[in-house]
SETIDREN-687899 format. One record per residue (C-alpha): z, y, x; residue in one letter. Coordinates in steps of 0.1 Angstrom, whole numbers, plus 5000, padded with zeros to 4 digits. Example, Ala and Ser with C-alpha at 12.3 -4.5 7.8 and 13.67 -1.06 7.14 Angstrom:
% SETIDREN-687899
> 5078:4955:5123:a
> 5071:4989:5137:s
This chain:
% SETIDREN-687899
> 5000:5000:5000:x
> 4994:5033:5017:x
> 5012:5052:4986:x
> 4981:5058:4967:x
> 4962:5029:4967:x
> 4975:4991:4963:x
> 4959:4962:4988:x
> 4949:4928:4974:x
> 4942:4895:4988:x
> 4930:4870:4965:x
> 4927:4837:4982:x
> 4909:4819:4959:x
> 4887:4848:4953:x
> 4879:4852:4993:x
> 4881:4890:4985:x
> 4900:4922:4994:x
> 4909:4940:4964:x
> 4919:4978:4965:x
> 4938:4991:4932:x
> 4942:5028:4929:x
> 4981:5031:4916:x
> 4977:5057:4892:x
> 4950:5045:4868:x
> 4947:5009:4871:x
> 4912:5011:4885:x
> 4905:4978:4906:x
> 4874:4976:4930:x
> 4864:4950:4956:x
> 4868:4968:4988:x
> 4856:4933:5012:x
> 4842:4899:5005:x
> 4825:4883:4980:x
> 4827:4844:4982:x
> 4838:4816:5006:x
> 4821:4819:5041:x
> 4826:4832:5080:x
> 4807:4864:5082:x
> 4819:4905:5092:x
> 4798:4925:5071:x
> 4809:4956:5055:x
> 4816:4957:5023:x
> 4808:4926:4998:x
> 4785:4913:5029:x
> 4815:4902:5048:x
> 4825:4863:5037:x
> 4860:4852:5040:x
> 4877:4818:5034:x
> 4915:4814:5019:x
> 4926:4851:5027:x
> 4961:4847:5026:x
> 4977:4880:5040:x
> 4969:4912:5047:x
> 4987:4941:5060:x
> 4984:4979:5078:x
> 4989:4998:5106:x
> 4981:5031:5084:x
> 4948:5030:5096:x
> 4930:5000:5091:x
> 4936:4969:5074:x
> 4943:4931:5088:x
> 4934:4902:5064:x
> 4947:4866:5075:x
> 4918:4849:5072:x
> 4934:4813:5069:x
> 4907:4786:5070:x
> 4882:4803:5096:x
> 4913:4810:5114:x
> 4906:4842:5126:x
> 4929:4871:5119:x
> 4905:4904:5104:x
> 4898:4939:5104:x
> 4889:4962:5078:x
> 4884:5002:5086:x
């Protein structure tokens, strides 16, 4: 959460969700289906996200079954 915006990641989704806190609205912000590939946007695959946290800057998704730990900017 960076205090407007909530971070989502939906491993059985294999995407990164971003809700904005004050109205609901829910977007994907990364991923799209089950896969190994950096992309931006809905071009970038992940498989079993299971984390995901901040350093205020970017995020870092756990991406579990490519094990591989990822960045988002």
């Amino acid at each position: 959460m960076d205090g407007t915006n909530l971070y989502v990641s939906g491993n059985g989704t294999h995407k990164i969700r971003k809700i904005v806190i004050s109205t609901g609205v829910t977007t994907t912000l990364a991923g799209s289906s089950s896969g190994d590939l950096d992309g931006t946007g809905t071009a970038a695959l992940f498989n079993s996200n299971r984390g995901i946290t901040s350093d205020g800057t970017s995020l870092y998704v756990c991406d579990f079954q490519n094990q591989k730990i990822r960045k988002i900017q």
